[in-house]
N, C-alpha and C positions, 0 to 999 in steps of 0.2 A: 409611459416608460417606468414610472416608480414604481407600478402594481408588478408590472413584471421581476424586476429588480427584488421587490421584496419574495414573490412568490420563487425565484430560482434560489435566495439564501434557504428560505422554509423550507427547500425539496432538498438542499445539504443537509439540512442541519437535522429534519427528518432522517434522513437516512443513516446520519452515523451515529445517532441516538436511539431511536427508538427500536431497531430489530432487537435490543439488548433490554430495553424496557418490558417488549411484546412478549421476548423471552421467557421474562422474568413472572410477568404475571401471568402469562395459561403453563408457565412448569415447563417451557419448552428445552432447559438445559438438560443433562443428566441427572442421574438422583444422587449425587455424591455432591453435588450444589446445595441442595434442600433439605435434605437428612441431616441429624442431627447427631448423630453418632451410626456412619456408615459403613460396613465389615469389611467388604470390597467393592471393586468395582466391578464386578459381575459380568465378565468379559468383552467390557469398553476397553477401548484405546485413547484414551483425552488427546488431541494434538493440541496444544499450545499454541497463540499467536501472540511476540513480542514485537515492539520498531524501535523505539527509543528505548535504552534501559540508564537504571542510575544502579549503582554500585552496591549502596545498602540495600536496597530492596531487591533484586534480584540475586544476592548473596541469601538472604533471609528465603526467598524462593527454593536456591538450589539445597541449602544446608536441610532445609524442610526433607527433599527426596530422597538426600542423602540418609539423612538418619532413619527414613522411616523404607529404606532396602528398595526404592522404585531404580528403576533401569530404564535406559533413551535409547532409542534405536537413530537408526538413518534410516532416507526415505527409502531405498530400496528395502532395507529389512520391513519397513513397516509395508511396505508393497507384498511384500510376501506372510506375512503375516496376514492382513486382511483378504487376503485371495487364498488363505489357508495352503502355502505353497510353505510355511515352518510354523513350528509350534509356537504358542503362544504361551508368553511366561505371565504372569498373575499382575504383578505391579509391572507395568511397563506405560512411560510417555512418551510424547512425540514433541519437541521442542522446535517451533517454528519462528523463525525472524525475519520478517519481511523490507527489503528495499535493498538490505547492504548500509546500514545507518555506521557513521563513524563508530558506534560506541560498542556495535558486533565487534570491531580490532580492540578498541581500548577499555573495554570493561567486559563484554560478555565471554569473547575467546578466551580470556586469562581465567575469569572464573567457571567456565565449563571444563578446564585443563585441572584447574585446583581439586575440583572436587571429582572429578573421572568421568563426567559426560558429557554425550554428542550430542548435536544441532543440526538443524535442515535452515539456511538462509536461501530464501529464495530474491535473486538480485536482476537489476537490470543493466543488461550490460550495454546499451547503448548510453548510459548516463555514468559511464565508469570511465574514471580519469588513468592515463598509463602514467603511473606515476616509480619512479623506482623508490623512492623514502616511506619507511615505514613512519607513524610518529609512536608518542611515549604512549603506554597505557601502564595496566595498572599490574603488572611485573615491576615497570620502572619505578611505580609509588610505593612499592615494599618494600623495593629497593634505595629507598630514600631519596631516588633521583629528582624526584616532581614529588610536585603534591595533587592531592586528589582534585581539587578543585579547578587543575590546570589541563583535566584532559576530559573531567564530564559537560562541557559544555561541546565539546566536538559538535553532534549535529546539527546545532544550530548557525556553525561558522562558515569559514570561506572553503572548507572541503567536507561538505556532512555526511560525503557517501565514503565507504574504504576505496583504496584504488586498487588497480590490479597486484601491486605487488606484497599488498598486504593480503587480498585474498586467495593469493598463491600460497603464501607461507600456512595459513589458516588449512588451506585444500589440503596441503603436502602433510601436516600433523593429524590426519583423518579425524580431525576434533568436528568439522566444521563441513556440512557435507552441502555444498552449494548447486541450485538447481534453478529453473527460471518463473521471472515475474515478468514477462513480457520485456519485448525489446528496449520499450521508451514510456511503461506507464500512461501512454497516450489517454488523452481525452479529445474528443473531436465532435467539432457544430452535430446538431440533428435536427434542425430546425432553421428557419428563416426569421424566427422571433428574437431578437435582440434584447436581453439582457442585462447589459452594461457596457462599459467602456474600460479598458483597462488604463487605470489613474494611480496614482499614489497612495491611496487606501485598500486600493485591490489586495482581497486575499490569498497575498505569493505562499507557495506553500513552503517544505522547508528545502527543497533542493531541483535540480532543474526544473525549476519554474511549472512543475506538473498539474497545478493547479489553472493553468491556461492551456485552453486547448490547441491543438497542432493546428495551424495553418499554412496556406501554402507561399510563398513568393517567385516569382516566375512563374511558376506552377510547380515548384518541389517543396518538397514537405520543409518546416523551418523547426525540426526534432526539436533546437533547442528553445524554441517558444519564446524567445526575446522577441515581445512587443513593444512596439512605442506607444506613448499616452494618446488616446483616439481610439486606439483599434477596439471596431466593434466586438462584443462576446454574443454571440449567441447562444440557447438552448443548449446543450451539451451534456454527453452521456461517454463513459468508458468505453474505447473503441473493442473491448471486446461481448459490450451490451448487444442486442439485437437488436437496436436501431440502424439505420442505415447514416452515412455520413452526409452532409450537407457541406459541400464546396462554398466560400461566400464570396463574391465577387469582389478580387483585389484591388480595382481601380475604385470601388467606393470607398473600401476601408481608405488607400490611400487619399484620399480626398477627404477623410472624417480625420487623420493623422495631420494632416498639413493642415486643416482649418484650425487646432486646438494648437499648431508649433505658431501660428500667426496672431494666434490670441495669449501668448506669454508662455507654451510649454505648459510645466509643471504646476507651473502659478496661474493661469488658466481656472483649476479647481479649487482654486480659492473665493471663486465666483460663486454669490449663490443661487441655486438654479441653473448650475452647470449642466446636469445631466436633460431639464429640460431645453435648453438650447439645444446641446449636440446631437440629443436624438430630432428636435425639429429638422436640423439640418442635415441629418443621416437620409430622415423620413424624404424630404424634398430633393437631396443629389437623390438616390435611389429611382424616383419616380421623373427626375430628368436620364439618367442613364440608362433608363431601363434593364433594370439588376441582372447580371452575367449568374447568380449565383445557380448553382445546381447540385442535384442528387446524386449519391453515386449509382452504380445499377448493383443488384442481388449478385453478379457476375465478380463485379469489381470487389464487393464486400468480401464475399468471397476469398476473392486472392489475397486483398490486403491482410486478412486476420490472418489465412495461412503464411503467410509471406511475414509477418511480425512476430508469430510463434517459431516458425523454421530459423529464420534469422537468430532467434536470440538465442537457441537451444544451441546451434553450429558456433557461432562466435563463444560461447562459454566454453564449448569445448577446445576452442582453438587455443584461447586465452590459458586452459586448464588443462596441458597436455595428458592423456590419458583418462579423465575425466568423459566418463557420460550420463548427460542428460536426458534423464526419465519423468521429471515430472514437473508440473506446472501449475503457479498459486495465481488467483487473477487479482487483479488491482483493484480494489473499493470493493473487494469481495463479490464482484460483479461481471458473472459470464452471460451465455446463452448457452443454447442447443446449438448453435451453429459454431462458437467457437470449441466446445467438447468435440463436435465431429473434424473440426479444423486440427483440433490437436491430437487426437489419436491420428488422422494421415501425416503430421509433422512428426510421428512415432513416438509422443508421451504414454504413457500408461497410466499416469493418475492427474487428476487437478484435483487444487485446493482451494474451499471456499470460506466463506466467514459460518455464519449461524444460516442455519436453512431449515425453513420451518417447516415440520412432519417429522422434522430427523432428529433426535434428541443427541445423536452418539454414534461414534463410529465403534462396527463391531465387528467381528468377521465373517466374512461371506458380504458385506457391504460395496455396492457399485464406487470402483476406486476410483470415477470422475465426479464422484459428488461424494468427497473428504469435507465436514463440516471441521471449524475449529474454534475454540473458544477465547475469549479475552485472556493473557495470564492473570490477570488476579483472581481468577477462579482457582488457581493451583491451590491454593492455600485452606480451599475445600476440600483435598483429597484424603481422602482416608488415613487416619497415621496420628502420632503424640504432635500437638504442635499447632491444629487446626485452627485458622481464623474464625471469627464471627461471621455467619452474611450478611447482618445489619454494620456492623464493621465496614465490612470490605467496598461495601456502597456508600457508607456515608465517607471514605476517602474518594471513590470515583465521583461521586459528586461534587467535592470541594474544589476534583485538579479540576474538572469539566466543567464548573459552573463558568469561570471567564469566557471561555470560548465559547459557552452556549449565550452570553449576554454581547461577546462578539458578533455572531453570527445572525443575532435576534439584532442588532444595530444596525437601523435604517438613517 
């Protein structure tokens, strides 16, 4: 059980570290990364990718494009643009914000408004609260109403995502051009291999619990992934990977749930040698119940990814009257072939991914389902008065990154 355990953290921690690493050393960014005094951007289009932002630094981001004459598109202009359907101006980026994080309303929409540029948030609207109260951001703090320190903590709190009536206000200022991240960010079983147990250590991620994969109860999906301590994790990959998904049998989970609520709940995992108890006990009901669990078919995969893209594209726009949805970013930068083909019959016209390796840059005439994007602190390499170090700009990603990679590396 621990080999397991430790090799599912290694394939996280793997994956949201190193593509940026791999990057980095065969040159796989653009050449406005590595240059050291570069003239232009030789007709790339950088898209940006933001989630959390903090206020000094992304002011220090925007002032940078400001002074140095760059221009932001929205996704449809940059849709036409890269499909050569308008012309393409010289300094132009693509500002991308992923999830809908509190601090899109309270720090990022006030200063995309300051300084005269627009943004592509791509949001999931199954995880969006209807909420009518906007709260403070940082209009209210120049306004002396609050202080700074009272609204950059947002996504870590009891509402980390905007809710709808903030991101109406956002839609209706064309500041803020919102499109989708899939329904529910899903992650879902792919395997029969068990992993862990979701305990009080578990790493919750920072809002609907996305970092626990969907499972079912009755047999309907349980979106909002509120598990209790026991419930097995298996193997798990982003529901729009090409794996297929793996059902796990509810009557054992429940049986692994109720043996850890009879041994003290919470306090259970204060035991040491918790995990190997519970998976003994997982291992032996298992092969007394002879496991219900199953695959889904190529058929079912199918509809689900359709049926999770269509979904989320229709309800944006319901929530967004007059608003339509063209395009689509995957979650953990992680699609297939089968969800590209899924989302062009949901009638997207582009998706967006993290770094993809062979493609350095999006440029024109480039296949708009495979939009690479870059970290933002790479903005700060762009062409212009003002430019960061690269030795810089890494030795702070390393400093925020290093806890969470001593997290993740903690067995």
């Amino acid at each position: 059980m621990l080999i397991n355990y430790i090799i599912h953290r290694l394939k996280w921690s793997y994956r949201k570290n190193t593509p940026d690493i791999e990057a980095l050393i065969r040159r796989g960014y653009p050449d406005f990364v590595f240059d050291s005094t570069p003239k232009s951007l030789k007709n790339e289009i950088p898209v940006f990718v933001f989630h959390s932002v903090k206020a000094e630094k992304l002011e220090e981001q925007l002032e940078f494009l400001y002074k140095n004459g760059y221009q932001t598109l929205s996704a449809d202009e940059f849709y036409e643009v890269i499909t050569c359907s308008k012309p393409v101006l010289e300094q132009v980026v693509l500002l991308t914000f992923d999830d809908g994080r509190g601090s899109l309303w309270t720090v990022a929409y006030p200063l995309l408004k300051k300084y005269g540029f627009q943004a592509v948030s791509f949001i999931i609207p199954g995880c969006i609260d209807e909420d009518t109260n906007c709260s403070p951001n940082l209009e209210d703090v120049w306004a002396g109403r609050i202080s700074l320190h009272q609204i950059e903590n947002r996504d870590f709190g009891s509402n980390p995502l905007c809710n709808w009536e903030e991101i109406r206000q956002m839609h209706a200022s064309g500041i803020i051009d919102f499109q989708s991240h899939t329904m529910y960010h899903s992650l879902i079983f792919t395997s029969q291999r068990v992993v862990d147990f979701i305990n009080p250590a578990f790493d919750f991620y920072l809002f609907s619990n996305i970092n626990v994969p969907v499972f079912t109860v009755n047999g309907m999906d349980n979106v909002k992934r509120e598990a209790e301590w026991g419930t097995p994790i298996y193997d798990s990959e982003p529901r729009m990977s090409p794996r297929r998904r793996y059902f796990d049998d509810e009557e054992l989970r429940n049986r692994c749930i109720e043996y850890v609520k009879e041994r003290g709940g919470a306090d259970f995992f204060n035991t040491p040698g918790w995990r190997k108890e519970l998976y003994k006990y997982f291992r032996k009901t298992r092969n007394q119940l002879s496991s219900k669990g199953y695959f889904e078919t190529a058929e079912h995969q199918r509809e689900a990814i359709f049926k999770d893209l269509y979904d989320s594209k229709i309800l944006i726009e319901k929530k967004l009257p007059g608003k339509t949805v063209n395009h689509l970013c995957y979650p953990w930068f992680i699609g297939s072939g089968l969800a590209v083909e899924m989302s062009k019959k949901a009638g997207y016209l582009s998706n967006f991914w993290g770094i993809m390796f062979g493609r350095r840059s999006t440029r024109l005439e480039h296949n708009p389902y495979r939009i690479i994007r870059l970290e933002d602190k790479y903005l700060l390499r762009l062409p212009g008065t003002g430019r960061r170090a690269l030795r810089e700009i890494l030795g702070e990603k390393f400093l925020e990154n290093y806890p969470k990679l001593v997290k993740n590396l903690h067995f």
